[in-house]
MITIVO-430266 format. One line per field, with one value per residue (C-alpha): residue in three letters; residue number from 1; x, y, z. Coordinates in steps of 0.1 Angstrom, whole numbers, plus 5000, padded with zeros to 4 digits. Layout:
code	[ALA,...] $
pos	[NUM,...] $
x	[X,...] $
y	[Y,...] $
z	[Z,...] $
//
This chain:
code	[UNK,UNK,UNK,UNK,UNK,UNK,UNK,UNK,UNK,UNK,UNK,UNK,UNK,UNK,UNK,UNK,UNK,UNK,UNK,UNK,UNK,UNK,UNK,UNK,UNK,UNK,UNK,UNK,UNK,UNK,UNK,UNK,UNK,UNK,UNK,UNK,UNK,UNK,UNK,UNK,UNK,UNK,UNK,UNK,UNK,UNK,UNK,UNK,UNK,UNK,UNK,UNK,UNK,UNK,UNK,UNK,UNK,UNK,UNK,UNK,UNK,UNK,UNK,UNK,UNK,UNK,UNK,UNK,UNK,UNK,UNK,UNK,UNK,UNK,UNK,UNK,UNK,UNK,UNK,UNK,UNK,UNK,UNK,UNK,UNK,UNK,UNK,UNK,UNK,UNK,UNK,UNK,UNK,UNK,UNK,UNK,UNK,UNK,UNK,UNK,UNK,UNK,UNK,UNK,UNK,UNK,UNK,UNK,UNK,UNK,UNK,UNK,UNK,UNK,UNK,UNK,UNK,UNK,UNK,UNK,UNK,UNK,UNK,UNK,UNK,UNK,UNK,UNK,UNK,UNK,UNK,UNK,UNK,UNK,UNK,UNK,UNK,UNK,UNK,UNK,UNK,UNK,UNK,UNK,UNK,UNK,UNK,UNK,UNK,UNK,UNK,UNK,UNK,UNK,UNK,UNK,UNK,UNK,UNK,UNK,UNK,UNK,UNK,UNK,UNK,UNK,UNK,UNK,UNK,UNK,UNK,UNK,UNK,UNK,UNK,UNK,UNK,UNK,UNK,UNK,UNK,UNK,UNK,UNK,UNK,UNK,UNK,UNK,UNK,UNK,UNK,UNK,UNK,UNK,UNK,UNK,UNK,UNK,UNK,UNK,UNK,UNK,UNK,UNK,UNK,UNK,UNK,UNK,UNK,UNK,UNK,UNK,UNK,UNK,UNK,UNK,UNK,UNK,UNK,UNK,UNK,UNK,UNK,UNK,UNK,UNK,UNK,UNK,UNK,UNK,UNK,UNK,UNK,UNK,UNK,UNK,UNK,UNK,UNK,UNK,UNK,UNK,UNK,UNK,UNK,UNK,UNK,UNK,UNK,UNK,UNK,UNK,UNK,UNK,UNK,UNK,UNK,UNK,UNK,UNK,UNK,UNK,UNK,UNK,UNK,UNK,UNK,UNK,UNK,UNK,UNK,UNK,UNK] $
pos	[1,2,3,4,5,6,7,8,9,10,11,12,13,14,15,16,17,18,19,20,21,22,23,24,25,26,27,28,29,30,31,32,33,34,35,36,37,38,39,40,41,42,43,44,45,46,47,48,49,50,51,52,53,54,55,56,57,58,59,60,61,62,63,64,65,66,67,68,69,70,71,72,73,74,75,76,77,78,79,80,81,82,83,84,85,86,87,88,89,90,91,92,93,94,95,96,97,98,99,100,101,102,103,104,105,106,107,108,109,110,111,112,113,114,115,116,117,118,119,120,121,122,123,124,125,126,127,128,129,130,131,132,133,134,135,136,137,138,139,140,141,142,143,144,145,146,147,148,149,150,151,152,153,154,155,156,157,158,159,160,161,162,163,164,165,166,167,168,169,170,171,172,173,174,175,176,177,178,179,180,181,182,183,184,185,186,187,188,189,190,191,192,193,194,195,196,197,198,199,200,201,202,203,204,205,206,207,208,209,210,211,212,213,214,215,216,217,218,219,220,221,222,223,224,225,226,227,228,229,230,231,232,233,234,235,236,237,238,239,240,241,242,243,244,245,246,247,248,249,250,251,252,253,254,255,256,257,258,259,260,261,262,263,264,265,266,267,268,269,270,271,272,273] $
x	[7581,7575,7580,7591,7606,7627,7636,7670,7681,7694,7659,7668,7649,7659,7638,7639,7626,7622,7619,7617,7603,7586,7596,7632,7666,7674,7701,7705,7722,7740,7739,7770,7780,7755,7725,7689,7674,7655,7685,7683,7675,7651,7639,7625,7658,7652,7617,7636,7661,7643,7658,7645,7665,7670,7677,7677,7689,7723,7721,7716,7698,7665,7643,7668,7681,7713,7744,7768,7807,7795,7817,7817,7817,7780,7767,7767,7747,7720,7719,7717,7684,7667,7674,7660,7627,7617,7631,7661,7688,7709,7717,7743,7753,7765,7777,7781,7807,7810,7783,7817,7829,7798,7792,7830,7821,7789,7809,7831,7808,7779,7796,7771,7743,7762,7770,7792,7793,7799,7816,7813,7839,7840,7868,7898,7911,7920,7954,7957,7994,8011,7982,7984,7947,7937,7960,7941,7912,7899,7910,7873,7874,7909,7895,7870,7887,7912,7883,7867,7903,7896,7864,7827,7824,7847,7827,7793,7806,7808,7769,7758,7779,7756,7727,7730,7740,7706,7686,7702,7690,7721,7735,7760,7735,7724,7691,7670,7680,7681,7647,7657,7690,7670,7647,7675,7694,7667,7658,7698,7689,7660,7676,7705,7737,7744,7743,7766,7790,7792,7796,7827,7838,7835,7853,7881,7887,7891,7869,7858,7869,7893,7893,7911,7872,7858,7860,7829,7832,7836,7837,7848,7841,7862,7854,7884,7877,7867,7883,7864,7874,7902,7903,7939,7908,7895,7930,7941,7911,7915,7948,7938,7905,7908,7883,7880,7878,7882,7860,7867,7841,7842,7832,7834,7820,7787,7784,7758,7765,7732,7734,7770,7758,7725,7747,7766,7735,7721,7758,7750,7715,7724,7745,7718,7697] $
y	[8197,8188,8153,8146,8119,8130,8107,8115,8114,8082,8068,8064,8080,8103,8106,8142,8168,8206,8224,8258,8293,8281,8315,8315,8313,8278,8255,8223,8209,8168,8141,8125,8087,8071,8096,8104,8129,8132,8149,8187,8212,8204,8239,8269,8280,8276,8296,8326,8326,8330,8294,8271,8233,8205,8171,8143,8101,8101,8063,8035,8052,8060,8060,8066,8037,8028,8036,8010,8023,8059,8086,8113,8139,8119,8141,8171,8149,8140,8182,8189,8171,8180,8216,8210,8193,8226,8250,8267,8286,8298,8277,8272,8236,8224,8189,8181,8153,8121,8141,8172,8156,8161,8196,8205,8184,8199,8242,8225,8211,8233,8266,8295,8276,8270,8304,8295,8259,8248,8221,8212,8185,8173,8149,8154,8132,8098,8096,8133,8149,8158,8153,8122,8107,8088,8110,8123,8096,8074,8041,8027,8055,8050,8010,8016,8035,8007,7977,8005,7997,7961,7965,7962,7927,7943,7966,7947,7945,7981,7984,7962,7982,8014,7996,7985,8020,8031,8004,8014,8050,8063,8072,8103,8125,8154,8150,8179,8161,8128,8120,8132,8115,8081,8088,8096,8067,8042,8058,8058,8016,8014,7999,7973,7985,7993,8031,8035,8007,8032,8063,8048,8028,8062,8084,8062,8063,8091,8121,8128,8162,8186,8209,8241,8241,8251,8288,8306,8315,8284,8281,8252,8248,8216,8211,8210,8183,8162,8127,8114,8140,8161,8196,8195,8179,8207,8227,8210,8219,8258,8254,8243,8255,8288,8308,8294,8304,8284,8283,8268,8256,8239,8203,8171,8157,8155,8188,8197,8231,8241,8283,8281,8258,8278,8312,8292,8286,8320,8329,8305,8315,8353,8343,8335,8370] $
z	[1196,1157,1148,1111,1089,1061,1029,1019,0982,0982,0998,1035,1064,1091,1121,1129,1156,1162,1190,1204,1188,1155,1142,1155,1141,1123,1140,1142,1175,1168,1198,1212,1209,1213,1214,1192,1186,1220,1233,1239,1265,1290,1300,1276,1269,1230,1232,1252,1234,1196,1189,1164,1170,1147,1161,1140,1146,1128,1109,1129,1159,1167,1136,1110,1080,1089,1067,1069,1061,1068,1076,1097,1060,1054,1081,1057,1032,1061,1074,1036,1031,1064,1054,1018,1033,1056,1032,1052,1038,1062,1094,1127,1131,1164,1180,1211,1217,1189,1173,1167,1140,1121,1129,1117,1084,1077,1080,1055,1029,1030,1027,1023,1041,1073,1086,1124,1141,1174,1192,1225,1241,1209,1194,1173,1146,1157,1141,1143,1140,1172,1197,1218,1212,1249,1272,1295,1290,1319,1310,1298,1272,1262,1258,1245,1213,1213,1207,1179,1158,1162,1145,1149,1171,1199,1207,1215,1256,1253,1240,1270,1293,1281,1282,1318,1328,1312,1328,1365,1357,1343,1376,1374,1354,1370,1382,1364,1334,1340,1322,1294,1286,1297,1265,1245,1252,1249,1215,1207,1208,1189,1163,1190,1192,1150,1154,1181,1164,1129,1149,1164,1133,1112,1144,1142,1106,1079,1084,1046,1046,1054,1083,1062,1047,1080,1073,1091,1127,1150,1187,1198,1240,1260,1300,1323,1340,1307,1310,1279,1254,1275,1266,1247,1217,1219,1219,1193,1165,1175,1161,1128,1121,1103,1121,1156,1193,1227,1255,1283,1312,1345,1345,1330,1296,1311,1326,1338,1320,1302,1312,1286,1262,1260,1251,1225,1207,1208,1192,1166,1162,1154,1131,1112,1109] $
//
């Protein structure tokens, strides 16, 4: 693993990591709400498979400056810069639940440098047209998204609910990875609960972009059993993405499904050759 921080543009840092085959093919792979960039693979999946990742804080988390008001289309702006700083030209994006979003936004605003992107149980629009948003949902997710329309001070019980889930061991995780999602969650706080208030703040409000822009090949995978993004999310992006494919896997939004989510980042890796 390579450790970097990368001054954006605008002055802000992004605390950002790589991992895998130094000589493999560029993608970068988004954490979920809340995350860091600690979370990946835990095996040599990325070496075997000629993989180069990117993972990088989104604001707020981990090391990077949080953005206030951002929206999900400022993703493109952050993948942008980290792309600039180690030189790479052509790329797969992918996002793996509240970290979707930003993989759908940066296919649609960095055409010819994203070549396919990847979602996996990832979100649709919150006030999207003819899907019912919480159906489906357990009823502390489907809370949860209700406090995140009230606004930022709702959802501080929500923050200490994660944090004492962490602190038991995050119980639920399948074992073999379980060290590694405690890292990534106690780097997700580094900064208190402000990254994990934006990324719902900025999920539940206007993208920034449209989805007609996604145009590249995109392969958007939901888990049957998902109660915290059902699969009709999922069903209902295939629909309007230009260029998109389902797959569907057993499980729920936590898996444990790291054999399919392995061969959906080779796909996006040989995109790039």
């Amino acid at each position: 693993m390579d450790e970097q921080t990368v001054i954006t543009p605008d002055g802000r840092k992004l605390g950002v990591c790589v991992w895998g085959d130094p000589g493999g093919a560029s993608i970068f792979w988004l954490h979920g709400t809340p995350g860091s960039r600690f979370l990946r693979h835990p095996d040599d999946g990325y070496v075997t498979r000629g993989l180069r990742v990117f993972t990088y804080d989104r604001p707020g988390y981990g090391r990077s400056t949080r953005l206030p008001g951002r929206r999900a289309a400022q993703v493109a702006d952050d993948i942008r810069a980290i792309a600039d700083a180690y030189e790479l030209e052509r790329f797969g994006v992918a996002g793996v639940s509240g970290g979707g979003p930003g993989a759908l936004a940066a296919a649609a605003l960095l055409p010819g440098r994203v070549v396919r992107c990847a979602v996996v149980c990832g979100l649709a629009p919150f006030a999207a047209d003819g899907l019912d948003f919480s159906a489906g949902m357990a009823e502390g997710e489907r809370q949860e998204w209700q406090l995140a329309v009230q606004g930022a001070a709702a959802l501080q019980p929500c923050w200490r609910e994660f944090v004492e889930w962490v602190d038991v061991g995050m119980p639920g995780i399948a074992a073999g990875d379980r060290a590694m999602w405690i890292e990534a969650a106690y780097e997700a706080g580094r900064q208190g609960s402000s990254g994990y208030i934006d990324d719902l703040l900025s999920l539940v409000g206007e993208w920034g972009f449209a989805l007609s822009a996604v145009e590249i090949p995109t392969r958007i995978m939901v888990a049957r059993d998902d109660t915290s993004v059902p699969a009709a999310h999922g069903q209902w992006l295939v629909r309007r993405l230009p260029a998109a494919e389902l797959i569907t896997v057993d499980g729920g939004h936590l898996g444990p499904r790291d054999e399919p989510e392995m061969r959906l980042l080779a796909w996006l890796g040989h995109g790039t050759a």
